[in-house]
FILO-813143 format. One line per field, with one value per residue (C-alpha): residue number from 1; residue in three letters; y, z, x. Coordinates in nm, 3 decimals. Layout:
REM FILO-813143
resi <- NUM;...
resn <- Ala;...
py <- Y;...
pz <- Z;...
px <- X;...
This chain:
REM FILO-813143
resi <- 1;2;3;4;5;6;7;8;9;10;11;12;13;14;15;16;17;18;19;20;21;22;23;24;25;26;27;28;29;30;31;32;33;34;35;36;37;38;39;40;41;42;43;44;45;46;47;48;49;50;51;52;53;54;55;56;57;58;59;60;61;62;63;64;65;66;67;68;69;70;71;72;73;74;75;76;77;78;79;80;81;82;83;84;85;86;87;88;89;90;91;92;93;94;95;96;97;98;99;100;101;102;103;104;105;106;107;108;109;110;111;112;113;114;115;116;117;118;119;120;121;122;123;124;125;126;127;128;129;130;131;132;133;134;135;136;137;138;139;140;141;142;143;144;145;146;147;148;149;150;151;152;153;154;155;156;157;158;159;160;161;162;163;164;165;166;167;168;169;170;171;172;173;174
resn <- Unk;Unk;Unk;Unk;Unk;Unk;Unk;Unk;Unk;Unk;Unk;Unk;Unk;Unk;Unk;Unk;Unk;Unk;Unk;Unk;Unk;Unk;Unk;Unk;Unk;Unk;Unk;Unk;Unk;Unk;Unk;Unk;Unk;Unk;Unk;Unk;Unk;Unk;Unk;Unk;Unk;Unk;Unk;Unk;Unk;Unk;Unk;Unk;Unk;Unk;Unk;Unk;Unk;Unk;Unk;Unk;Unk;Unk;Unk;Unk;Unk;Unk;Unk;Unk;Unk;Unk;Unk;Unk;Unk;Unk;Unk;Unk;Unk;Unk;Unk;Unk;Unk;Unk;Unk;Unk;Unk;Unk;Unk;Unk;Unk;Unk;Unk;Unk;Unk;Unk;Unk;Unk;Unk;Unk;Unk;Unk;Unk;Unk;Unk;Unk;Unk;Unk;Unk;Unk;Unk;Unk;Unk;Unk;Unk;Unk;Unk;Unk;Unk;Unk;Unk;Unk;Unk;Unk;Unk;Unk;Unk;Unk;Unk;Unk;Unk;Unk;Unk;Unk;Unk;Unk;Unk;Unk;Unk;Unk;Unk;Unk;Unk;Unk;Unk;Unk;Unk;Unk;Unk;Unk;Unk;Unk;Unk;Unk;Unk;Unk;Unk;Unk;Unk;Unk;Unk;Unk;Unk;Unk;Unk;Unk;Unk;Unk;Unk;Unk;Unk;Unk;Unk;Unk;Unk;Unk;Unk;Unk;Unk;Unk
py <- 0.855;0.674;0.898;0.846;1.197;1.243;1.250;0.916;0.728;0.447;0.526;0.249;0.327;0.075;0.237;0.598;0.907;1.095;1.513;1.630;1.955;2.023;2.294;2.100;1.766;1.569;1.257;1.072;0.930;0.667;0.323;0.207;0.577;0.799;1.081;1.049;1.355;1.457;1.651;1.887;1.914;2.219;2.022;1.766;1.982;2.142;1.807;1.687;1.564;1.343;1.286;0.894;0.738;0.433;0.190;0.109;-0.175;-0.290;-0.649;-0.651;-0.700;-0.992;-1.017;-1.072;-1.366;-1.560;-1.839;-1.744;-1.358;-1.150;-0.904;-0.535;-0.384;-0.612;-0.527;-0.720;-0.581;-0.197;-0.032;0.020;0.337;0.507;0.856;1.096;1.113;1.365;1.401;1.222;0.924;0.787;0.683;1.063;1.064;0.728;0.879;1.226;1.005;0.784;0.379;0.238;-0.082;-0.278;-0.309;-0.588;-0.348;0.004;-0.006;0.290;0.364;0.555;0.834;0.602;0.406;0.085;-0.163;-0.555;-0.882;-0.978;-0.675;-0.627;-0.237;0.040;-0.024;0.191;0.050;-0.026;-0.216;-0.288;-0.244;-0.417;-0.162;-0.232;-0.133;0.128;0.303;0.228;0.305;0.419;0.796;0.993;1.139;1.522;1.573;1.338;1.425;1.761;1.894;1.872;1.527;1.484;1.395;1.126;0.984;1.032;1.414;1.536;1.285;0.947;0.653;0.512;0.163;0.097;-0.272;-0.373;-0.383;-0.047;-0.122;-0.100;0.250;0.390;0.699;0.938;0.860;0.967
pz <- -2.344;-2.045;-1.959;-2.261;-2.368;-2.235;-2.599;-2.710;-2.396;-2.484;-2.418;-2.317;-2.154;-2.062;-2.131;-2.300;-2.133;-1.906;-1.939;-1.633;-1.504;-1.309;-1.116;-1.004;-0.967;-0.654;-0.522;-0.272;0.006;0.205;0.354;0.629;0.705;1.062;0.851;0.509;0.264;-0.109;-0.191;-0.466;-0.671;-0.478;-0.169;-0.274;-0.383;-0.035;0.101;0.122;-0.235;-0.377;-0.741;-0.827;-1.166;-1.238;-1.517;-1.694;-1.885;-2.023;-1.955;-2.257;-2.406;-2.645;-2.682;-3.034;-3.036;-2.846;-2.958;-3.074;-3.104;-2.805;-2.798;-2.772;-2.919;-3.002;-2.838;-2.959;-2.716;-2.733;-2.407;-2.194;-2.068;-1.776;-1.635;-1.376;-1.141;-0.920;-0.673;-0.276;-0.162;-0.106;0.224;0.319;0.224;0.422;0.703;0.721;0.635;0.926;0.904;1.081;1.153;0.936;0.584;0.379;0.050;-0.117;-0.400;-0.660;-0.876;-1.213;-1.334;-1.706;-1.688;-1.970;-2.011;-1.936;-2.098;-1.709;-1.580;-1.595;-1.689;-1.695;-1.436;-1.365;-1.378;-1.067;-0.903;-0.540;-0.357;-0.063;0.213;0.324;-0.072;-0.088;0.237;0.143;-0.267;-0.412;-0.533;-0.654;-0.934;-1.096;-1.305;-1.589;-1.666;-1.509;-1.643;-1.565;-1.607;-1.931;-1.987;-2.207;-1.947;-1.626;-1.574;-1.327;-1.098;-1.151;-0.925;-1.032;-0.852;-0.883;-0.951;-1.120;-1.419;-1.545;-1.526;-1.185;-1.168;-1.240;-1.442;-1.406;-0.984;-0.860
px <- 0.177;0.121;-0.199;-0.438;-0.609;-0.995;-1.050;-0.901;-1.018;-1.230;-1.633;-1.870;-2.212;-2.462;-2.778;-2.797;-2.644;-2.827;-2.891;-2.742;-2.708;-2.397;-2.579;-2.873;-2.726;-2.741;-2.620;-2.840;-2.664;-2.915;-3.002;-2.809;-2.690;-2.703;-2.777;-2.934;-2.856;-2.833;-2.478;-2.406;-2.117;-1.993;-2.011;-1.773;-1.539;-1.556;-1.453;-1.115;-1.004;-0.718;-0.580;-0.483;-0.386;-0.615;-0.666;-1.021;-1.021;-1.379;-1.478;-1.602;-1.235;-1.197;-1.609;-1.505;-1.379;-1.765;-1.884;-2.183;-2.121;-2.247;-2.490;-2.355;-2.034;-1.777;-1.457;-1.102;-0.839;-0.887;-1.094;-0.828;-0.669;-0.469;-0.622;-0.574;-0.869;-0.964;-1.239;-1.346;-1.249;-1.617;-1.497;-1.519;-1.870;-1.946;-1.784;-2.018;-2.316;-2.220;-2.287;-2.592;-2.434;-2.199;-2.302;-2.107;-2.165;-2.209;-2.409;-2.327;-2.588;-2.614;-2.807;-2.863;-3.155;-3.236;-3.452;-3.269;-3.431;-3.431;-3.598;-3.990;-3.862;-3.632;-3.360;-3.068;-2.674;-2.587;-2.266;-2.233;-1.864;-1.750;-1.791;-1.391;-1.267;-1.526;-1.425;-1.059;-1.009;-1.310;-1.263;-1.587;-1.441;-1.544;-1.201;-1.053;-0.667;-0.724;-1.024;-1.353;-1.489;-1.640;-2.032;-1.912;-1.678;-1.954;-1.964;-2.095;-1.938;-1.894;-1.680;-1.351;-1.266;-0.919;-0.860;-1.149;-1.326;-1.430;-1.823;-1.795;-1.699;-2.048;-2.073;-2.348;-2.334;-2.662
């Protein structure tokens, strides 16, 4: 079907998956904020939510076919799927946290935490937004198809950004 199952959806994680707890997760809104503050899952779903159908497709698509072969899993043409998120537009959240002064960028970072050959040590995966598509598409996502967002696919919470390739939607948000 046009919607792919959470169950057939394609999976691909960065560094391994975090042990959350739903009930004691937070996210940690700060920097360039008025008013710095770490939400809950039950506060977000206290906040005005929408439901949008978005593609991920991983970049990683075709990595096959390099010249000499990448590191990491090999993709052909398979990681891609269409799903029914639900959860707060992140502008929302920008907008109770209230903006300092005009930051260019949001950076969304991940509760999975690896080590990089660049990095001097663990590091966690992180992807910065322009603040104008963050404010404007950028949905903080707690259900998948319906149900409750899978741990596999970013549970508690993770952000979906429409448009682009699905490594920027960080899973895990913290």
């Amino acid at each position: 079907s046009f919607l792919i199952p959470n169950e057939q959806f394609y999976v691909r994680s960065h560094f391994p998956v975090p042990s959350l707890e739903a009930s004691s997760w937070r996210m940690e809104v700060a920097g360039a904020v008025e008013r710095p503050s770490r939400i809950g899952l039950d506060d977000l779903k206290k906040m005005p939510s929408r439901t949008i159908t978005a593609m991920l497709e991983c970049s990683g698509n075709g990595r096959v076919h390099l010249v000499p072969k990448a590191k990491g899993v090999l993709w052909d043409l398979g990681p891609v799927g269409n799903a029914e998120w639900t959860g707060v537009p992140l502008g929302v959240v920008l907008d109770r946290a209230g903006l300092k002064h005009d930051p260019l960028e949001v950076v969304l970072e991940g509760a999975d935490r690896g080590k990089v050959e660049e990095a001097p040590g663990e590091i966690p995966f992180a992807r910065s937004v322009p603040l104008e598509k963050a404010r404007r598409d950028v949905l903080l996502a707690y259900k998948m198809n319906g149900e409750d967002l899978p741990l596999a696919h970013g549970a508690p919470l993770r952000a979906i950004v429409p448009g682009w390739y699905g490594m920027a939607s960080i899973k895990w948000l913290s």
